[in-house]
C-alpha positions in Angstrom: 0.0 0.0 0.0 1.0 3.5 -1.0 1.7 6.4 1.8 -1.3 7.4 0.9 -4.0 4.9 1.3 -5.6 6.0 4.4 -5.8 9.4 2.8 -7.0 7.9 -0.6 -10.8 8.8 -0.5 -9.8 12.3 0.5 -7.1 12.7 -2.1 -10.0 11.5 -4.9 -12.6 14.3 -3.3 -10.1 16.7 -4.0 -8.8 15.7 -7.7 -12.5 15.4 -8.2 -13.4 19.1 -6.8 -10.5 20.4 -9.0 -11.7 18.4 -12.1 -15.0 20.3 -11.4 -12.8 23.7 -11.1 -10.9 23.0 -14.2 -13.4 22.1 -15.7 -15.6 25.9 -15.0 -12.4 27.8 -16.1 -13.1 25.9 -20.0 -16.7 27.1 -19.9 -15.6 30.6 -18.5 -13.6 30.7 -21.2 -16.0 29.1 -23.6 -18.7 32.0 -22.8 -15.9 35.0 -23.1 -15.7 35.8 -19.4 -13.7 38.4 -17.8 -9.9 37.3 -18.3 -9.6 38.3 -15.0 -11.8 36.2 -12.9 -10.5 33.1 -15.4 -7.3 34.5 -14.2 -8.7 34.0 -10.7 -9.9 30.8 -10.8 -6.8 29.4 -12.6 -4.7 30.7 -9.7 -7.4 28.8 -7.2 -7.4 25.5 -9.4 -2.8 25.7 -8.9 -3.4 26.0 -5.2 -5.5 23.4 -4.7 -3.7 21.1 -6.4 -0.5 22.2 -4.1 -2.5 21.2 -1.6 -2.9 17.7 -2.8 0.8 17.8 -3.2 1.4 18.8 -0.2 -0.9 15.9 1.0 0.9 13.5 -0.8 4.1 14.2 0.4 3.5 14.6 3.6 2.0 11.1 3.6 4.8 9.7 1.6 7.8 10.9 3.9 5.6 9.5 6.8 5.0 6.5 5.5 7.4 5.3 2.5 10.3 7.9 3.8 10.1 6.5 7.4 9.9 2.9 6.9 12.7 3.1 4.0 15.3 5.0 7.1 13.9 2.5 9.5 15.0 -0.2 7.3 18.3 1.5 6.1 20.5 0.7 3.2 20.9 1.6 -0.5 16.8 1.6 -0.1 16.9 4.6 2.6 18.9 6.9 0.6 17.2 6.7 -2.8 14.0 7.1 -1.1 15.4 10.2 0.3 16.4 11.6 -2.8 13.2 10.8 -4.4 11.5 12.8 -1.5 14.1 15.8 -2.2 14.0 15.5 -5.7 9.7 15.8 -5.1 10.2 18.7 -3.3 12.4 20.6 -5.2 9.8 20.1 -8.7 7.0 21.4 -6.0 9.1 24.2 -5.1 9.7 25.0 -8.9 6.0 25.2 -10.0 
């Protein structure tokens, strides 16, 4: 099981609720609305998926992060760079 299986039904509201976001932005656009409130609800669609991101690594350093440093070896540091390597893509966007 992933990091994130206990969270899983939570993490699938959320996608879901930004489908539904994205989703308005294509009909604002469709019906010529004001470039700024598209503008606006872009910018709300980008945060909540950092939220979900944030989610998801949170959950993954507690769970996949953790139990790869509790077991050590080769295992430990590659998951460890796959957490920084995450992070720094997050930090980027």
């Amino acid at each position: 099981m992933h990091g994130y299986g206990d969270d899983k039904a939570k993490v699938l509201a959320r996608l879901r609720r930004i489908e539904g976001q994205v989703r308005a932005i294509e009909q604002m656009v469709q019906d010529d609305k004001y470039c700024i409130d598209v503008l606006t609800q872009i910018a709300a669609s980008n945060s909540a998926l950092k939220s979900v991101a944030l989610l998801l690594l949170d959950d993954h350093l507690k769970h996949c992060v953790y139990q790869a440093t509790q077991d050590g070896g080769t295992v430990a540091d590659e998951k460890i760079d796959e957490a920084s390597a995450a992070i720094a893509r997050l930090v980027k966007s």
